[in-house]
TITIFI-411843 format. One line per 3 residues: number of its first residue (from 1); their letters; for each residue x, y, z of C-alpha. Coordinates in Angstrom, 2 decimals. Layout:
BEGIN
NUM = A = X,Y,Z ~ ...
This chain:
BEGIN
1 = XXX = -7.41,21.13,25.90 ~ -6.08,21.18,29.31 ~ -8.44,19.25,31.49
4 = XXX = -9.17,21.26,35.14 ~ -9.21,18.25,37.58 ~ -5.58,17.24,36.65
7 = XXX = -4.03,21.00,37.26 ~ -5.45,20.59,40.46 ~ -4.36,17.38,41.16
10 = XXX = -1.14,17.93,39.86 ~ -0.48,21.03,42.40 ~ 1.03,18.86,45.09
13 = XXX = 3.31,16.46,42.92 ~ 7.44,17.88,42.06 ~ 7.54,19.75,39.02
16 = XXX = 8.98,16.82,36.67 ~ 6.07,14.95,37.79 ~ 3.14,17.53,37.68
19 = XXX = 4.11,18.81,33.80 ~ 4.07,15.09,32.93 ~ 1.33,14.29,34.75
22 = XXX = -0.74,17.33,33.49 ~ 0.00,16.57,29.71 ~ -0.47,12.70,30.30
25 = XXX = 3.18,11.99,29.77 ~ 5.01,8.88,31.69 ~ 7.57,10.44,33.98
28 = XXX = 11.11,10.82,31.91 ~ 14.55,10.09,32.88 ~ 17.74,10.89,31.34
31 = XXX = 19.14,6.92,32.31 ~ 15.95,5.90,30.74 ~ 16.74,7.13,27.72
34 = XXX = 20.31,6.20,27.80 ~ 19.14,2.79,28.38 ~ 16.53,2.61,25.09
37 = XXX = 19.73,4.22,22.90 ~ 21.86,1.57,24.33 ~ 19.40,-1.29,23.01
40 = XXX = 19.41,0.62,19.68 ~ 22.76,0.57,19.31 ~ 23.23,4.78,20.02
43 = XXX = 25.28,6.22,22.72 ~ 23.54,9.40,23.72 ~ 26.00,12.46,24.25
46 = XXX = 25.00,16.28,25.43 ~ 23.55,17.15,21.91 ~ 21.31,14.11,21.74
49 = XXX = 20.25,15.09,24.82 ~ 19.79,18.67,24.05 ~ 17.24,17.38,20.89
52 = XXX = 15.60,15.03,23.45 ~ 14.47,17.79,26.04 ~ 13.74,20.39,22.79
55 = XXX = 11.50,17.57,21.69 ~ 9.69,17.17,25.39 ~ 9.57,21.10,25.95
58 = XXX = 8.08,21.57,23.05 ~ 5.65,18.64,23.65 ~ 4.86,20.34,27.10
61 = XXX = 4.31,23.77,26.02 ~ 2.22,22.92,22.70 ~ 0.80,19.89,23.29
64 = XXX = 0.63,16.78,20.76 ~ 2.19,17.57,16.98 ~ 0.06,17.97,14.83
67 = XXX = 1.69,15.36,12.06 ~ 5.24,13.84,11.70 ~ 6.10,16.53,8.93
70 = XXX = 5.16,19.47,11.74 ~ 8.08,17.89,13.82 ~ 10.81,17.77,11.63
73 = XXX = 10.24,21.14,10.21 ~ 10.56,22.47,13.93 ~ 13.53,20.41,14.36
76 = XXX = 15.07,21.33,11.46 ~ 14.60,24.66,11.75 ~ 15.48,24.80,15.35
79 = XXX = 18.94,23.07,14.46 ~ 19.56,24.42,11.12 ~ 22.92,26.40,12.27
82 = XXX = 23.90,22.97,13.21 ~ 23.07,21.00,10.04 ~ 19.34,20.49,10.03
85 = XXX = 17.71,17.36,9.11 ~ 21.38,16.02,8.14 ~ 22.95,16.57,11.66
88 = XXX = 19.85,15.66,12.96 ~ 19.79,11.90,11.05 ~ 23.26,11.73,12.02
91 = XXX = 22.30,11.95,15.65 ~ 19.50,9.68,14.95 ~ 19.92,7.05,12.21
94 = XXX = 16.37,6.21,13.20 ~ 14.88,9.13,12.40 ~ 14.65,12.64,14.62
97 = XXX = 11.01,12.23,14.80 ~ 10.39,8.08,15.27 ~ 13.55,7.76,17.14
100 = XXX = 13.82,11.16,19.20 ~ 9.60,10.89,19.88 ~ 10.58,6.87,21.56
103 = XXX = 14.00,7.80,23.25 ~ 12.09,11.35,24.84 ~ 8.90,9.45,26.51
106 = XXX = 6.92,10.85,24.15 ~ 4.01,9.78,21.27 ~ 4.94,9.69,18.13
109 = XXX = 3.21,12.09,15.69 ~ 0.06,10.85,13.39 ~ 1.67,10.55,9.88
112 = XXX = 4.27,8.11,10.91 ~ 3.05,5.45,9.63 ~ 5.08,4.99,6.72
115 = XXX = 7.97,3.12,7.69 ~ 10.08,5.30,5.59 ~ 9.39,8.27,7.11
118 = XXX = 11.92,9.85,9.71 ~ 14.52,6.62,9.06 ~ 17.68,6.33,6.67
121 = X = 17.35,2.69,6.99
């Protein structure tokens, strides 16, 4: 639930800045993210970007996923004329959700636990 005190607050700050601020994200940055894929060994092109804001849209308009599973069924189905979950674990060896959640700014899901979940490693 949207709390009251932090759409007002949020009126005066830039856009970027009030949507994260309203849904208690950090403020995001494409060269942030550029700089975790770097340390992970990825080079982030257009399309991992593309996934990156889907995944922080999404996050802004519906709030918190409800479970890891939710996620990749979204982003599967959302890149399915792509490839699906195989272009999308060929973007991120990591996993869409683990790796795509840390790279956008953004919580990763509850039922992540499992290590295996969301990796090919």
């Amino acid at each position: 639930m949207m709390d009251i005190n932090k759409l007002v607050q949020a009126e005066g700050l830039p856009s970027d800045e009030a949507e994260a601020y309203i849904a208690d994200l950090e403020p995001w940055s494409v060269e942030q993210a550029v700089a975790l894929a770097e340390a992970e060994g990825l080079t982030l092109t257009e399309v991992h970007l593309d996934v990156l804001c889907y995944l922080r849209d999404r996050y802004l308009e519906c709030g918190p996923f409800p479970n890891a599973r939710f996620l990749l069924n979204a982003l599967e189905h959302e890149y399915a004329d792509q490839g699906g979950g195989r272009f999308l674990y060929e973007l991120f060896p990591g996993g869409p959700v683990t790796q795509g959640c840390r790279m956008a700014g953004l919580p990763i899901p509850a039922g992540n636990a499992d290590p295996s979940f969301g990796t090919t490693r």
